[in-house]
C-alpha positions in Angstrom: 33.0 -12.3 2.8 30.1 -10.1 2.4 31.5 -8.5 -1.2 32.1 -12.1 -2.6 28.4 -12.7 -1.1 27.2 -9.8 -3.2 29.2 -10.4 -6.2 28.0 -13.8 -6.6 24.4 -12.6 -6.2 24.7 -10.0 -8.7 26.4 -12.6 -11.1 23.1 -15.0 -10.6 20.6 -12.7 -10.9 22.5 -11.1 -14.7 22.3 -14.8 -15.4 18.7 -16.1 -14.4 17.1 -12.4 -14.1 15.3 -10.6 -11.9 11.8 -12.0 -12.3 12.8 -15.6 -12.4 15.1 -15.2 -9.1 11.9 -13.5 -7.5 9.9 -16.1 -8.7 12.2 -19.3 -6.9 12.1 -17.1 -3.6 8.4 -15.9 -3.2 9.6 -12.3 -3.5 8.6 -9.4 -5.6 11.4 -8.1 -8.6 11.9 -5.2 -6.9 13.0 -6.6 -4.2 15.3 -8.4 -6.0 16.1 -5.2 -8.0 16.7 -3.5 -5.0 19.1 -5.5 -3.1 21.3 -6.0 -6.9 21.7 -2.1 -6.7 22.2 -1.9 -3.2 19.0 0.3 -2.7 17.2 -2.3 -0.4 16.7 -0.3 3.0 15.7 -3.6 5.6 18.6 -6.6 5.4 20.0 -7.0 2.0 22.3 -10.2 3.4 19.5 -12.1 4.4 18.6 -11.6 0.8 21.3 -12.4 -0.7 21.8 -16.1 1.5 18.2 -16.8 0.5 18.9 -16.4 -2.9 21.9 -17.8 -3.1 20.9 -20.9 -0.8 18.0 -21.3 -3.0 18.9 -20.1 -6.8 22.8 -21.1 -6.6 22.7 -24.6 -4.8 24.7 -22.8 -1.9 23.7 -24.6 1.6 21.4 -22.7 3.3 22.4 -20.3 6.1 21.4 -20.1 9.6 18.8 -17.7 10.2 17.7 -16.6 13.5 14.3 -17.3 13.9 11.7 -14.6 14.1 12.5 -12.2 17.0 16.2 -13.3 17.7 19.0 -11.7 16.5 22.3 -13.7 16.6 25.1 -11.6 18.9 29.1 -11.7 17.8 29.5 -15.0 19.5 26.6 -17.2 17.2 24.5 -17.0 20.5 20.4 -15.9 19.7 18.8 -13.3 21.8 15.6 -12.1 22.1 15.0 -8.9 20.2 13.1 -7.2 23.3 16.3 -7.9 25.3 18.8 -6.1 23.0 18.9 -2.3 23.8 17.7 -0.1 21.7 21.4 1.7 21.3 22.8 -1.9 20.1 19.8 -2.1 17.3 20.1 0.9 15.9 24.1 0.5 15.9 23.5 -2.7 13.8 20.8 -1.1 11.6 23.4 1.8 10.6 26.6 -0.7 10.2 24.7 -3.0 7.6 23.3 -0.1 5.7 26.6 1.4 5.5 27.9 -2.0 4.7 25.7 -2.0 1.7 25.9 0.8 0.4 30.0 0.1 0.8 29.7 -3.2 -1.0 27.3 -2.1 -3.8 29.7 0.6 -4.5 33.0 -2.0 -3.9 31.2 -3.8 -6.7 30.9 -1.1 -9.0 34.5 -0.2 -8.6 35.6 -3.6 -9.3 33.8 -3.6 -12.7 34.7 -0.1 -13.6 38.5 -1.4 -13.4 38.2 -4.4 -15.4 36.2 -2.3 -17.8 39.2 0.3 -18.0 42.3 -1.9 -17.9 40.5 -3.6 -20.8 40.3 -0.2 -22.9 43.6 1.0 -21.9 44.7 -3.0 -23.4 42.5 -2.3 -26.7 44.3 0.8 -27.4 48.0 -0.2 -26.6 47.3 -3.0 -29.2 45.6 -0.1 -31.7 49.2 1.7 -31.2 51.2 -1.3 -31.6 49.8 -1.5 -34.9 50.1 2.0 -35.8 53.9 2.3 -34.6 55.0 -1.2 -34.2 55.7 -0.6 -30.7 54.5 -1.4 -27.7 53.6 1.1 -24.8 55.0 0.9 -21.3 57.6 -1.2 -20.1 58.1 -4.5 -19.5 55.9 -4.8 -16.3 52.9 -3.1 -18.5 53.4 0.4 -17.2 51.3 2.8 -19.3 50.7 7.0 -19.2 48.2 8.4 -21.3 47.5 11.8 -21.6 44.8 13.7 -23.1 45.7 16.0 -26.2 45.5 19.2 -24.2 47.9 17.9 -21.6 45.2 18.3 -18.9 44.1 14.8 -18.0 46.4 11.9 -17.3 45.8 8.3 -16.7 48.3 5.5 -15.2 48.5 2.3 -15.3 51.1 0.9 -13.1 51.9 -2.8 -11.8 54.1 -3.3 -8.8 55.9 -6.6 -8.4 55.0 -8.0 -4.8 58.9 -9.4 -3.4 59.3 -12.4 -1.0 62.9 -13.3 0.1 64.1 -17.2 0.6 66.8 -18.6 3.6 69.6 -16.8 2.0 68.7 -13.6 3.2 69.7 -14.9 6.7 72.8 -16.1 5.4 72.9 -12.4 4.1 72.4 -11.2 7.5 75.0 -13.3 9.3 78.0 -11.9 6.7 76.6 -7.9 7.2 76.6 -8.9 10.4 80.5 -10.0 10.5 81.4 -6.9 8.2 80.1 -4.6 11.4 81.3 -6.5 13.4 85.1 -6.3 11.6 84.4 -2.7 11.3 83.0 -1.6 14.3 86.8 0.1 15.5 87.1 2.7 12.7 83.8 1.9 10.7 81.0 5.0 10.0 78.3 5.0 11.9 76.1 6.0 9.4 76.4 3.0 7.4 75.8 0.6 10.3 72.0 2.5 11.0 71.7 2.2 7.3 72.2 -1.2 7.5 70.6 -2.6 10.6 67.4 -0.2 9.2 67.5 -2.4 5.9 67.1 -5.3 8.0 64.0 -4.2 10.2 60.8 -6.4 10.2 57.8 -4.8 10.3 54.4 -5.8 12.3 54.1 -8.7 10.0 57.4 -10.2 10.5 58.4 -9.2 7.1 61.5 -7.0 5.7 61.4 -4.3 3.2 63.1 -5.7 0.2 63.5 -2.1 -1.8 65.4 -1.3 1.3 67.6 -4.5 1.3 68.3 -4.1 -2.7 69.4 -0.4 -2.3 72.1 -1.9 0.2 74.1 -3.1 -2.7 73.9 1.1 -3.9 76.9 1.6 -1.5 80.6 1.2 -2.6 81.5 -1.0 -0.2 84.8 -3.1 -1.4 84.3 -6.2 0.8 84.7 -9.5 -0.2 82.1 -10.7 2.4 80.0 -7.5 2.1 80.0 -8.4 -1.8 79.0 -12.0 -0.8 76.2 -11.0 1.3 75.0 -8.4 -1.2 74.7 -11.5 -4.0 72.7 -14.0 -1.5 70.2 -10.5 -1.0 69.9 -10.6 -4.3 69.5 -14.4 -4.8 67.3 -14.4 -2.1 64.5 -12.2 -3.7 61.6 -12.7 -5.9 58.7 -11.6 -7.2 55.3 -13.4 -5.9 52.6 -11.8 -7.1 52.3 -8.5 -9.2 49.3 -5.3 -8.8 48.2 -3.5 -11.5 46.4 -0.1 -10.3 44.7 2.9 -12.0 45.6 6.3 -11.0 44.7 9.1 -12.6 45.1 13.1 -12.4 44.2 16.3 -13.5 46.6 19.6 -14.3 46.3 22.5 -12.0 46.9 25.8 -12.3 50.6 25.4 -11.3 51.2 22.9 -13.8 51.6 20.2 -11.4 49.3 17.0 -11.6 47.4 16.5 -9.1 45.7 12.9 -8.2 42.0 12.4 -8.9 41.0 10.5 -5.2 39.3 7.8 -6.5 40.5 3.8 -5.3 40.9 1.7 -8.0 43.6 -0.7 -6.4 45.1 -3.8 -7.5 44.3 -7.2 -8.1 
């Protein structure tokens, strides 16, 4: 990917520097300047391959040769044969790709540099109070003095379910079924809403879990909710940054800035 491609370029050239990478390549620093700050105007990627191919011990790309540009299907054609809409379409996508990917980058190291601070100074309050802040899954909110500025730090589990959450299926299933005469509607869309895939094939396990909320006293309903339960885990866990600003209401209001999760 083209972010990886520019993150591992920025990484060789804060390790060898910009005059020895221009040196290796035949190219001026600012060139090399350029491209690391995402400032160079002509084709930054081509850059970065040469670089990378030559500096980093990466195989070298394919280049098109001198007057060919390569179409979305690898194929070389002529530049005079490309109209003149299509070239300036791909001039404008890979500048805005840069200047997207420079930025990305920037992003990226602002967060680690944050979730480091906000780190530091739970650790400089656990010594102060003998506490730690935030809950178990390292959710934090700091707020400035004056109340006006707030910053969160919150980490979302990512869930996965096993096989038993068929086996959960096929009992809600026979409870429906069983109840279907005199049964309330209501709960059945509930339900059958609970077990919904989504583009991806996958269910939405908040929903499933807040199926064993309802007072149902069924021996089978009971045994289905436990195999949901079994059924889920947490893969993977996000940390994000959010953070806000009081307005005039009083309500906070979030700051639109992207610093997702990892």
């Amino acid at each position: 990917m083209l972010i990886d491609k520019f993150a591992r370029y920025k990484a060789l050239v804060e390790k060898q520097g910009c005059t020895v990478v221009a040196e290796a390549i035949g190219m001026s620093k600012g060139t090399i300047s350029r491209v690391y700050s995402g400032k160079y105007e002509s084709d930054p990627e081509r850059i970065m391959d040469l670089v990378l191919s030559i500096c980093g011990g990466e195989p070298t790309p394919e280049v098109p040769p001198a007057g060919y540009m390569a179409n979305s299907q690898g194929h070389l054609v002529r530049v005079e044969c490309i109209k003149p809409i299509d070239k300036a379409r791909d001039e404008l996508v890979k500048k805005i790709m840069q200047s997207v990917v420079a930025k990305s980058a920037e992003v990226a190291a602002l967060r680690v540099k944050l979730l480091r601070k906000i780190e530091e100074f739970c650790s400089m309050s656990a010594q102060v109070y003998s506490k730690e802040l935030g809950g178990v899954k390292g959710n934090v909110q700091l707020k400035s003095y004056d109340g006006k500025y707030q910053v969160r730090r919150c980490s979302n589990d990512i869930l996965a379910h096993d096989e038993r959450l068929q086996i959960a299926k096929e009992l809600v299933d026979q409870c429906l079924l069983e109840w279907s005469k005199d049964g309330d509607p209501k709960i059945r869309t509930i339900v059958m809403q609970a077990f919904r895939v989504d583009k991806t094939g996958r269910v939405n396990c908040e929903r499933l879990l807040a199926l064993r909320q309802l007072k149902i006293e069924d021996e089978k309903w009971q045994r289905a909710m436990e195999a949901i339960a079994d059924s889920i885990s947490a893969v993977d866990s996000r940390t994000y940054l959010r953070f806000y600003e009081r307005a005039v209401s009083g309500k906070y209001v979030q700051i639109p800035i992207a610093i997702g999760g990892i």
